[in-house]
Structures are given as structure tokens and as C-alpha cells.
C-alpha positions as CSV (number, residue, x, y, z in Angstrom):
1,X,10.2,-10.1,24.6
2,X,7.0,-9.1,23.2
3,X,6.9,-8.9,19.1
4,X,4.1,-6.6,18.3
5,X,3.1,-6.2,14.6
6,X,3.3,-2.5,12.8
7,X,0.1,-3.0,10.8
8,X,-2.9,-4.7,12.1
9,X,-4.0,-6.4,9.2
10,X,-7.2,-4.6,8.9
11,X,-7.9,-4.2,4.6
12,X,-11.1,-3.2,3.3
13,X,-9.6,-4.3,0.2
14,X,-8.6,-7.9,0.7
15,X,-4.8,-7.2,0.2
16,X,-2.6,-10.0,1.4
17,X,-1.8,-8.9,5.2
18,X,1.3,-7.7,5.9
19,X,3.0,-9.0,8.4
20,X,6.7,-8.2,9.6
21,X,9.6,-10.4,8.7
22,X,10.7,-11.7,12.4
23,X,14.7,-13.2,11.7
24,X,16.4,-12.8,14.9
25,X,16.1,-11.7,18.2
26,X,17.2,-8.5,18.3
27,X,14.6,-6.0,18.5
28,X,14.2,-2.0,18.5
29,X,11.4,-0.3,19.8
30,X,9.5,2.7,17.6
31,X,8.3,6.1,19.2
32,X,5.3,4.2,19.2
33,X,6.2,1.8,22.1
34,X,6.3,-1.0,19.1
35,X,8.8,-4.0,18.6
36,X,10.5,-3.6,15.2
37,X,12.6,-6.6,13.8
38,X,16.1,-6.7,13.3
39,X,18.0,-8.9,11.4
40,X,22.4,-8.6,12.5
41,X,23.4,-8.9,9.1
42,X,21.4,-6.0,7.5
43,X,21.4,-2.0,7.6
44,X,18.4,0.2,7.9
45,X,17.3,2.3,5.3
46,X,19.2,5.9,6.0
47,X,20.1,7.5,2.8
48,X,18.8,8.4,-0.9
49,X,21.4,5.5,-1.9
50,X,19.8,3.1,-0.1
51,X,16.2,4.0,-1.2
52,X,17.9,4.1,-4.8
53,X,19.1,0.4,-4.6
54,X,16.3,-0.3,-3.2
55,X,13.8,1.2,-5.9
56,X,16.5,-0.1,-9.0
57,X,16.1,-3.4,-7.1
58,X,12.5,-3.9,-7.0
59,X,11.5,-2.5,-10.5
60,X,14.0,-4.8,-11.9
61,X,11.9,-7.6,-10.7
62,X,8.7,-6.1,-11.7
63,X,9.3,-5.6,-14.6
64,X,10.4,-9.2,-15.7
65,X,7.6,-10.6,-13.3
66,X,5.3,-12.9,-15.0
67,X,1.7,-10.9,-13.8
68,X,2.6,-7.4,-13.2
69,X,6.1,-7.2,-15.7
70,X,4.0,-6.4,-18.8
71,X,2.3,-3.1,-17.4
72,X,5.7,-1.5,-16.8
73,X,6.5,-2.8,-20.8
74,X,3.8,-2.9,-22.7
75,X,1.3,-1.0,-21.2
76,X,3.2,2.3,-19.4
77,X,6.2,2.0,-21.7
78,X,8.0,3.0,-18.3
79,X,11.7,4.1,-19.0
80,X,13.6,2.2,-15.8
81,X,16.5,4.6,-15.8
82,X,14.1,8.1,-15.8
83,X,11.5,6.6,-13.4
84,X,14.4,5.7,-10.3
85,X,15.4,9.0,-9.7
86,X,11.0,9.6,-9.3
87,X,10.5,6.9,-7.0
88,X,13.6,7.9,-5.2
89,X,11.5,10.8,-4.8
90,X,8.9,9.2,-3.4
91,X,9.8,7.2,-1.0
92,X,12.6,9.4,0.6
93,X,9.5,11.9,1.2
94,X,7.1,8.8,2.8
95,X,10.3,7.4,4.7
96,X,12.1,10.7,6.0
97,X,9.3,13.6,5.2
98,X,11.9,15.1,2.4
99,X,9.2,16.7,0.3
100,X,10.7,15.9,-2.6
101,X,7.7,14.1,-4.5
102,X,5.7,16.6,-6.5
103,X,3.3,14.0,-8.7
104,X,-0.2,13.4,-8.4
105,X,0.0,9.2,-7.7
106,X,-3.6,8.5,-7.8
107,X,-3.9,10.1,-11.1
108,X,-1.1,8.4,-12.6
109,X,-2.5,4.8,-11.6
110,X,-6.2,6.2,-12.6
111,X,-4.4,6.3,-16.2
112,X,-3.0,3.0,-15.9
113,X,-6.3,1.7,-14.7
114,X,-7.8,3.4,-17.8
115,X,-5.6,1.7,-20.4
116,X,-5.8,-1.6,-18.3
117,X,-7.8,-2.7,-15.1
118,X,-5.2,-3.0,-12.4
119,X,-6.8,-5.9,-10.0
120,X,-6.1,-6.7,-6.6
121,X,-4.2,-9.8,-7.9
122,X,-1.9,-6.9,-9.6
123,X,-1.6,-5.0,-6.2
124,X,-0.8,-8.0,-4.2
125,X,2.1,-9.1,-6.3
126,X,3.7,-5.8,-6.0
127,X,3.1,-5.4,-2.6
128,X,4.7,-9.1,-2.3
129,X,7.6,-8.2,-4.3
130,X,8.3,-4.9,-2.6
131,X,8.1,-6.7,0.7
132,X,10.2,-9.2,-0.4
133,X,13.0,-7.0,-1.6
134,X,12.5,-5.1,1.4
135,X,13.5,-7.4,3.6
136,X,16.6,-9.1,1.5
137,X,18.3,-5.6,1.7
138,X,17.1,-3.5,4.8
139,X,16.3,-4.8,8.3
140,X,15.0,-1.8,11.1
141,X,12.0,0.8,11.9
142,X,12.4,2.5,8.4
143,X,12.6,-0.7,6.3
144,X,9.2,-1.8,8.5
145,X,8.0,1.8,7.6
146,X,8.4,1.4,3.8
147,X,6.7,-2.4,4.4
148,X,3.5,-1.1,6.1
149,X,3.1,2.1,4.1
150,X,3.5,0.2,0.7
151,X,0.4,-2.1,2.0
152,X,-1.2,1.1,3.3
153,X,-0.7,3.0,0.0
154,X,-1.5,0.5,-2.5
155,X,-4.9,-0.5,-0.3
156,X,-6.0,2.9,-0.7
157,X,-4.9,3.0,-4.6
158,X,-6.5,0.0,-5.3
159,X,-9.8,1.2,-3.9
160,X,-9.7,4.5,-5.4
161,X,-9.2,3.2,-9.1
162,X,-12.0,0.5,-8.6
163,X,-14.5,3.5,-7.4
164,X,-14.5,2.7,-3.5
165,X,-13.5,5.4,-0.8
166,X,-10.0,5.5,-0.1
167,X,-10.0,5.0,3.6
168,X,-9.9,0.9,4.5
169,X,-12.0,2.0,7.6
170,X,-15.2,2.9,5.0
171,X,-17.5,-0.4,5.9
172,X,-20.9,1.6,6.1
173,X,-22.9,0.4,3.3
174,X,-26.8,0.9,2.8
175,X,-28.8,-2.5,2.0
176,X,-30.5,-3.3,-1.4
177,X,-33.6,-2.0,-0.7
178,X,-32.3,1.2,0.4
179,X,-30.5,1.6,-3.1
180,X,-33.6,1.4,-5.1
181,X,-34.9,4.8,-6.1
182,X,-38.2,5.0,-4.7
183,X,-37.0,3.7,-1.5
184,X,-38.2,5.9,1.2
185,X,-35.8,7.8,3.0
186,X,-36.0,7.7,7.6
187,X,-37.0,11.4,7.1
188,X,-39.6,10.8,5.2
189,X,-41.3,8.1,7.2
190,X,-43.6,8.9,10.5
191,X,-42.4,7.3,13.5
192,X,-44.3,4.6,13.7
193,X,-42.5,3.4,10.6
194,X,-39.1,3.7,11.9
195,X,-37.7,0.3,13.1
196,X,-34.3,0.1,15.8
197,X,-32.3,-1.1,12.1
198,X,-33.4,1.9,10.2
């Protein structure tokens, strides 16, 4: 049977590519027409209890994790307990549409950017601890789901707080010469001067 991949692996942001966790050979198929892998001894994510060990799972790594620990600590002050029910939030609205996440996300990493530069080393280890708690609890379409959208999400959050455009599909750039200020712009040249590259 034909294992196809939910996220192509295209990052304009050099994020580790994610790619799903194949363990047996069972197999369900998304609306999409896509293979999702199942593992026999492991539930899919269905409920807020599920999401909530989940979440309570993975932030208790990260915050005793050796790169990314001392953000949640020392630089957010992050109260574990008050923050679950949030992220609950969250990721019950990105799994099942619930609607029940209110907060403005970019801002809130824009202010941890401000007080210290999240990296893409940063990014990558949570993305590689939320995977990897993903898969030692949930197996099935929704626990691919919350795999693939963390990678989407924190692609487009680590380009947004470095200054790039969100989308990981922006590759148009200008070259040097066209940066400089008294480069001439193609409306401004005759055209004779416009070249096939312009």
C-alpha cells in the first residue's frame, strides 16, 4: 500500500522536515485521498483530555529541556498549571475547529522574541519535542494533523518574528543591485534597456 506523506517538506525557513512516524501497517486514509499511519497500540486524538495530556506532556519536557527549558523559566516566567488550560485552547480549535482560542500568537512570540531572539535552533527543538510526544501518545489523522500543523505554524512564526513574510511559498527576492537606492526601476527604463531577466 502506498504511504504518502501529509507535509511535503517544502520550508522557506529551513525547519527540520517533518515527516510522519510510519510504525505498522495499518493505514487510514484522510478526505484528502492520503495514507495516515497507524500504530495498534495507540488512540487518536478525540477529546479535550487527550489534547490536555498531551499539552501537560509536552511542556513538561520543554520546560526542563536543556535549549528551549529556560524561555518558559527564566525568560516568560510561564505558570505550567495556568498556561494548559490556554493551549488546550489552542489546539482543540487547530485540531477540531472549536473556536475556543481567542489570543493573538504572533504577538505573544513577537514579545518573547523581544526579550530574547528565538532562533530556528529554538523552533526546531520544539517542533522535535512536540513531534516526539506526539507520536509516544496518539497514532491516527488528528495526531498527523497536530504533527504537520505544529511544523506549519512554527515555520510561519519563526519567519514573522525574524522580519520575513509569513507564507513559506514567499521565494521572490530582488538582486543587490536592485536594492540600492538609485537603482533604476523597469518603468523607468526605455525599452531598449530592458533585458529578458529584468
Amino acid at each position: 500500500m502506498e504511504r504518502l506523506a501529509r507535509n511535503s517538506g517544502r520550508t522557506a525557513s529551513n525547519l527540520n522536515v517533518y515527516t510522519p512516524k510510519v510504525t505498522g501497517p495499518l493505514e487510514t486514509k484522510t478526505g484528502a485521498g492520503q495514507a495516515v499511519p497507524q500504530d495498534h497500540d495507540l488512540q487518536d486524538i478525540a477529546t479535550r483530555q487527550d489534547i490536555l495530556t498531551l499539552v501537560e506532556t509536552f511542556y513538561t519536557k520543554a520546560f526542563h529541556d536543556d535549549l528551549i527549558g529556560h524561555i518558559f523559566t527564566d525568560v516568560v516566567h510561564m505558570d505550567l498549571a495556568a498556561h494548559m488550560p490556554i493551549m488546550a485552547d489552542f489546539w482543540q480549535t487547530v485540531l477540531f475547529k472549536a473556536g475556543l482560542y481567542k489570543r493573538n500568537a504572533l504577538k505573544i512570540h513577537f514579545d518573547i522574541h523581544a526579550k530574547e531572539p528565538l532562533t530556528l535552533e529554538h523552533f526546531n527543538r520544539w517542533l522535535q519535542l512536540w513531534t516526539s510526544t506526539v507520536d509516544e501518545l496518539f497514532a491516527g489523522e488528528k495526531a498527523e494533523m497536530a504533527k504537520v500543523q505544529a511544523h506549519q505554524i512554527a515555520g510561519s512564526l519563526n519567519r514573522r518574528v525574524t522580519g520575513r513574510p509569513a507564507s513559506q511559498y514567499s521565494t521572490i527576492s530582488l538582486r543587490p543591485e536592485a536594492l540600492r537606492p538609485d537603482a533604476l526601476r523597469p518603468e523607468a527604463l526605455r525599452p531598449e534597456e530592458l533585458t529578458a531577466d529584468d
